[in-house]
N, C-alpha and C positions, 0 to 999 in steps of 0.2 A: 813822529809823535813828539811834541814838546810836554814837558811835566815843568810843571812852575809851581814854587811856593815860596808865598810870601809871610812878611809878619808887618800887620799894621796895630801899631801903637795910638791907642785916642787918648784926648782928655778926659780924665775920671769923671767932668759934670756934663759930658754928651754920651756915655757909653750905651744907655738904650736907645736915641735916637741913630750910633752911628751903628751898632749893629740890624737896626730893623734898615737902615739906608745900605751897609753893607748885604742885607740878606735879599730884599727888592734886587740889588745891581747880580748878584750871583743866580738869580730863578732868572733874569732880563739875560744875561749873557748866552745862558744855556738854550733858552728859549727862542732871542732872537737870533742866535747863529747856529742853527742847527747842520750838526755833520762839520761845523769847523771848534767850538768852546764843546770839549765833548763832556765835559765836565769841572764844576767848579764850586767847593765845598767850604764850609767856613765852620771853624772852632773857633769857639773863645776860652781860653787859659783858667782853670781851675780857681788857682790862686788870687791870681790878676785880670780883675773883668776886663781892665781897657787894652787888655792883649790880645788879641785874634790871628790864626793862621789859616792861610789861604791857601788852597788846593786846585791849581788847575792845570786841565790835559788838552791842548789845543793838539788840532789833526798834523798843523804842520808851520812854517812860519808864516806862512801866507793867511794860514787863521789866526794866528799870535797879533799879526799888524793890522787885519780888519777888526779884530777886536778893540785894540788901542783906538784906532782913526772914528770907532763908533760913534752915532753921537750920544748913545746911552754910558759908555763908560766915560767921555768928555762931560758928560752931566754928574756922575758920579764924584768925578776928580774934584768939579766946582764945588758941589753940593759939602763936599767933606775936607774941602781946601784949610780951615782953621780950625778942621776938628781932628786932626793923624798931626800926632807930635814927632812921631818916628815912624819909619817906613826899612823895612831892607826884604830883599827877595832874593831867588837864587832860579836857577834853571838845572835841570837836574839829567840826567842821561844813564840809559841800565847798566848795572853790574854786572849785571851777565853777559853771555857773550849773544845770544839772540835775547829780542825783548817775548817776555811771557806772551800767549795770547790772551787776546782784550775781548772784550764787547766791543764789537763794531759802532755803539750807537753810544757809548760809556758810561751804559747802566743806567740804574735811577738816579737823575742826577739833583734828585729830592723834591 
């Protein structure tokens, strides 16, 4: 299981178009890659609209890099190319010593 989150920063005069382009690529991922994007969730920052963080649980790396190679998320990347002024992500791995049990299918993924 991969956990990944990210933080994508826009500029303040696209913030509703890049969240509804943001929200489109996160229903598209989970939808088209089903049993590998087991999940992929997006918040935007309280404070700060053009902040968003990104939540995703691919099955394994082999779902992590059909994701990327996609051409939905290569459309994504284009589509929002001048509009993410900052970008940083992390990859994440459990604290504990076995990982929790999950939903096999990774819930409603909204």
């Amino acid at each position: 299981m991969i956990f990944h989150t990210a933080h994508l920063t826009c500029r303040a005069d696209v913030v509703e178009a890049f969240k509804t382009r943001l929200a489109r690529h996160a229903r598209t991922s989970v939808e088209r890659e089903p049993g590998g994007c087991l999940r992929f969730d997006v918040h935007q920052e309280a404070t700060n609209p053009a902040l968003f963080l990104l939540l995703e649980e691919y099955a394994d790396e082999r779902a992590l890099e059909a994701h990327r190679a996609s051409a939905h998320y290569k459309a994504f990347r284009e589509d929002t190319k001048d509009w993410v002024i900052d970008r940083k992500w992390w990859f994440w791995s459990p604290a504990n010593e076995e990982e929790p049990n999950r939903n096999p299918t990774g819930g409603d993924p909204q």
